[in-house]
N, C-alpha and C positions, 0 to 999 in steps of 0.2 A: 524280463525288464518291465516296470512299472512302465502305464499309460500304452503298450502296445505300440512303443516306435519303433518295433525292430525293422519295419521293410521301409520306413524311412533310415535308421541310424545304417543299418548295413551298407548302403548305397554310400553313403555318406564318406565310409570309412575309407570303402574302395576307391571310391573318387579321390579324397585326402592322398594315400598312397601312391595313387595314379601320380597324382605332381608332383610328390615326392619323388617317385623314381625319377621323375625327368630332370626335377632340380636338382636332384643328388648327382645325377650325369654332368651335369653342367661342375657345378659345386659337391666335390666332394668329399666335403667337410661337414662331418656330422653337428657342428657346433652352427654350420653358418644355412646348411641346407633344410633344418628342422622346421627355425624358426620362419627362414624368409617363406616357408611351405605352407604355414598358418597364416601369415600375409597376406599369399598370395591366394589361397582357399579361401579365405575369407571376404575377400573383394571379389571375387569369382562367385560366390554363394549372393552378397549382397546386390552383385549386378543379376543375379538370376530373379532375385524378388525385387529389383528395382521397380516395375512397372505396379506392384500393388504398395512399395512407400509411398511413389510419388501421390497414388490414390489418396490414400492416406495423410499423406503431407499438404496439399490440395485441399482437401475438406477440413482441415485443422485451421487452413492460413483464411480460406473464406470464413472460416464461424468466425475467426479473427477481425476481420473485415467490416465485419454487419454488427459489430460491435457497440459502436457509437449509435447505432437505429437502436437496438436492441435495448439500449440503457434507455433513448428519449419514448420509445414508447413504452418500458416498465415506470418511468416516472408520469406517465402520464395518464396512465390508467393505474394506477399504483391504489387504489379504491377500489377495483374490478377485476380480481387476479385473472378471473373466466375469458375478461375482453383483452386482457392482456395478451395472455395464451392465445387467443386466435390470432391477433395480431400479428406477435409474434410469430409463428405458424404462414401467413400469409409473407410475412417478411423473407422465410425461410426457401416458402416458395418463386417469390419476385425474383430472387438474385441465386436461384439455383442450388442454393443450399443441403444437404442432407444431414439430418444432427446427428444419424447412427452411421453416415457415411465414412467417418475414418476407423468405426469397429469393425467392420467386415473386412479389411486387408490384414490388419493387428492379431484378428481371429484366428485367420488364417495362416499366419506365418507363425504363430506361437507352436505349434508343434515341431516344423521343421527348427526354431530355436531351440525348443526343451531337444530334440534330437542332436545336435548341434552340440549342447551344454555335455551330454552325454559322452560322446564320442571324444571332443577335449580334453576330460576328464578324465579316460578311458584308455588314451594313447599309450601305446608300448615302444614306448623309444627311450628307455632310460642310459640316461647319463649325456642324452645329444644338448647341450647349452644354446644361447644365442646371446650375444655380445656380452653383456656383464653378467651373462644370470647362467651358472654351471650345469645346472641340471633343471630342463622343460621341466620333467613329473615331478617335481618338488616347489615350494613355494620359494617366493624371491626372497633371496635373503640379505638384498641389500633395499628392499620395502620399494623400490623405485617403483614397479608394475600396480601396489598395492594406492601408491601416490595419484600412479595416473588413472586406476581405475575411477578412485573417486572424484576426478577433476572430468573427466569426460563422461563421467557417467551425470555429475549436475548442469553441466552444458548440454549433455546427449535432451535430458529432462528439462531440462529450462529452456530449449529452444523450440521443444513440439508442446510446449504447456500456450494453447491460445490465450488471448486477450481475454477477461472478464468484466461484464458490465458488475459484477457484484468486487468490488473492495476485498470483503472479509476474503468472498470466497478464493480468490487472488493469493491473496496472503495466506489462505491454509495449503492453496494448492503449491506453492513456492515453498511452503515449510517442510508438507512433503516429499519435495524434491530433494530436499537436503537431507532429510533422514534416510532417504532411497540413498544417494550419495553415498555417504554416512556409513552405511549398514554394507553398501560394495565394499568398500574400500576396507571397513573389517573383515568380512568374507574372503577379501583377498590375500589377507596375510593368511588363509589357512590352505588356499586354492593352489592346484600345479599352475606355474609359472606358465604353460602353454594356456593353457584356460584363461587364465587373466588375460594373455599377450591378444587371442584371439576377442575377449571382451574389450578390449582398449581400442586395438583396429578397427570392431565393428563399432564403435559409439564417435569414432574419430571420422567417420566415412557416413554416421548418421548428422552429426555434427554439417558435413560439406552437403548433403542431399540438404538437409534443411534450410540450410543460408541461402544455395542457389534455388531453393525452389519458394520459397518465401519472397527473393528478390524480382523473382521472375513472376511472381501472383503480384506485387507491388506496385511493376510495372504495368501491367495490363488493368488495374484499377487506376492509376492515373491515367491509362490514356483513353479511357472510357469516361473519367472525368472530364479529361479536356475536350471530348466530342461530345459529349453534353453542352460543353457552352458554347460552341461553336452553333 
């Protein structure tokens, strides 16, 4: 296997089946037990790397934050790229900031996803369906899973893209959001229906980590505003 994830992907697998046997106990219905299995692996997997999104999600919603500083001191030294940059830099350090702080969790969890991607892909359960879609290992062939990929996949992207003091760079970064989009949502129509099912879950579940963890950074800068005036 390319990248050397096997003593990630194997664990993986076993785990997967592990819930499976216990939902198929419960549910045993190959049609109903497959999918709610990839459900429910899949939200069991994102609560295991919860604690390095939220890192992540954190450090994305502060560069957010320091936004507005960040534009008044590039316009103000906007003659002194040099003074700018320290500036900047000292800004960074003021209010706790780290600019490479949300690649170190991203880093990290990219392997257990390419393993993840693998195993999905990989599944031997042909012919088990879940609600409208006949067969997991085959792609959907009523496009619905291909729909949603690309709809939660530019939400997934469009809610961890922070705020930019620069305009353009804003707008190219939005643009590639919707090409990323774009380009799932064709990938989907060619992907086993599990693979998608388990990609939709987890960008639906990045989607709710983001909102509440964005609202709850919101919070805590208002009320640091309001104890300022006080």
């Amino acid at each position: 296997m390319n990248f050397n994830l096997d003593f990630i992907v194997q664990p993986l697998q076993k785990f997967f089946f592990l819930i499976h046997g216990g939902v198929h106990t419960v549910i045993p219905n190959y049609n109903l037990s497959f999918g709610l299995t990839i459900i429910i692996f899949t939200v069991i997997i994102r609560m295991i790397l919860l604690p390095l999104s939220v890192k992540q999600l954190k450090s994305t919603a502060k560069m957010g934050a320091i936004q507005p500083e960040m534009k008044k001191v590039q316009a103000k030294y906007k003659s002194d790229p040099q003074k700018a940059q320290q500036e900047v830099m000292k800004l960074y350090k003021e209010n706790g900031v780290n600019p490479m702080g949300g690649c170190l969790p991203m880093i990290i969890q990219m392997p257990i996803l390419l393993a993840l991607f693998y195993v999905f892909n990989t599944l031997n359960m042909k012919g088990a369906g879940f609600l409208w879609i006949p067969d997991l290992t085959k792609p959907d062939p009523m496009y619905i899973l291909p729909i949603l990929s690309t709809v939660t996949t530019y939400f997934s992207s469009k809610l961890m893209q922070p705020p930019t003091a620069d305009g353009s760079q804003s707008k190219q970064t939005s643009t590639m959001n919707t090409g990323m989009a774009i380009f799932m949502g064709f990938m989907s129509l060619k992907f086993k229906g599990a693979l998608v099912l388990y990609w939709v879950i987890n960008n639906v579940i990045q989607v709710v980590q983001t909102v509440v963890i964005n609202k709850a950074e919101l919070g805590k800068k208002t009320d640091n505003v309001q104890l300022s005036k006080k």
